[in-house]
C-alpha positions as CSV (number, residue, x, y, z in Angstrom):
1,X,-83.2,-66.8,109.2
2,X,-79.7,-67.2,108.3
3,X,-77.9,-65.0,105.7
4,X,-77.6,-68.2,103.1
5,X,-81.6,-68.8,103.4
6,X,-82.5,-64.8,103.1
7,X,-79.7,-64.9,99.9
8,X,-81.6,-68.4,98.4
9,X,-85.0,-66.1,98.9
10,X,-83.7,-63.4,97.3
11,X,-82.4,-64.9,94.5
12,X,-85.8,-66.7,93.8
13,X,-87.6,-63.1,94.3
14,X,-85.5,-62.5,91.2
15,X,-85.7,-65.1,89.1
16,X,-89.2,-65.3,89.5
17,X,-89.4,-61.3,88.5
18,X,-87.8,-61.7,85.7
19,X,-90.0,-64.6,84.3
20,X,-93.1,-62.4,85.1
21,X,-92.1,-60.0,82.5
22,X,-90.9,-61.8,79.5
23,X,-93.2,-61.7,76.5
24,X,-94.6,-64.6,75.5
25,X,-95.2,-64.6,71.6
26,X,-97.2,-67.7,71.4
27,X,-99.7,-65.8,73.2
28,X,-99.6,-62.2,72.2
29,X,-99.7,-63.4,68.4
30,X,-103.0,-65.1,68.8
31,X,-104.6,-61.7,69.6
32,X,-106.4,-60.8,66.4
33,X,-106.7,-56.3,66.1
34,X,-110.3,-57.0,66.9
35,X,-110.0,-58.5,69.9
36,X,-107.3,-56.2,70.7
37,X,-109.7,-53.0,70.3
38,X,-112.8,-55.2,71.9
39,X,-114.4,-53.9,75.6
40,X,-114.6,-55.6,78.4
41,X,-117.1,-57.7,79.2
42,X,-120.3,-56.5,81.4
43,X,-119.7,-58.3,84.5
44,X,-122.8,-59.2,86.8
45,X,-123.7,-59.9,90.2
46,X,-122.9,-63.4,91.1
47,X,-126.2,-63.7,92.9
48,X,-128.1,-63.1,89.8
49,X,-125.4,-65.2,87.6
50,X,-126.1,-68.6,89.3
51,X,-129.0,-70.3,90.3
52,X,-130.2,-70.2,94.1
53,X,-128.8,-73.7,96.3
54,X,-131.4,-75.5,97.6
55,X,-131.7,-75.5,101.1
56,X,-129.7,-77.9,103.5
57,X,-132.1,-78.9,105.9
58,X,-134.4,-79.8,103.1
59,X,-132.1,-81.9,101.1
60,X,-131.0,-83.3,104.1
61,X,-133.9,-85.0,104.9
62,X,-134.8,-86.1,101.5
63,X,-131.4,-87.5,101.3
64,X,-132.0,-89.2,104.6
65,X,-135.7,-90.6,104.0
66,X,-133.6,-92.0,100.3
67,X,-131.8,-93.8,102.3
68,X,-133.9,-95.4,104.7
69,X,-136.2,-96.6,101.9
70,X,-133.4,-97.9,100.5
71,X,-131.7,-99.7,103.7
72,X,-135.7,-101.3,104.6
73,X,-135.6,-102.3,100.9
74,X,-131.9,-104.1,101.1
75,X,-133.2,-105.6,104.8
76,X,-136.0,-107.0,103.3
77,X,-134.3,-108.6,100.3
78,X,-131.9,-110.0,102.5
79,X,-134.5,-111.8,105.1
80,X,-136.1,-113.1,101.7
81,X,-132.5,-114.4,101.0
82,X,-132.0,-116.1,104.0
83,X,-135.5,-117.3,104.3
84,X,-135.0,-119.7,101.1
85,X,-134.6,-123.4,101.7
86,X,-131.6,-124.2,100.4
């Protein structure tokens, strides 16, 4: 790494330093003193938060069984197509 690049690095270290820690009154002055002095909330397991996924294998054949009705369906609407006198 050359001296120019490490300098260019640095400086952005910095910069970006310095933006982390200015105050941001927009924010901060949308903090009512209730919500100031309220706790934290309880925080669960993520297991018992959301619900079980369903197995793979499972929806993996139902989607594939979908999709064969559907294709035999399609094939047969198409030979009905073709089958018409025009």
């Amino acid at each position: 790494m050359s001296s120019q690049t490490a300098l260019k690095s640095c400086a952005c270290i910095v910069a970006l330093m310095a933006v982390a820690c200015t105050r941001v009154p927009e924010l901060e002055d949308q903090l009512t003193p209730a919500l100031k002095r309220a706790d934290y909330p309880i925080l669960v397991p993520l297991d018992s938060a959301a619900p079980p996924l369903p197995d793979p294998e499972i929806e993996s054949t139902a989607l594939e069984q979908e999709l064969a009705a559907r294709s035999a369906r399609l094939q047969a609407r198409a030979h009905a197509l073709a089958s018409r006198p025009n």
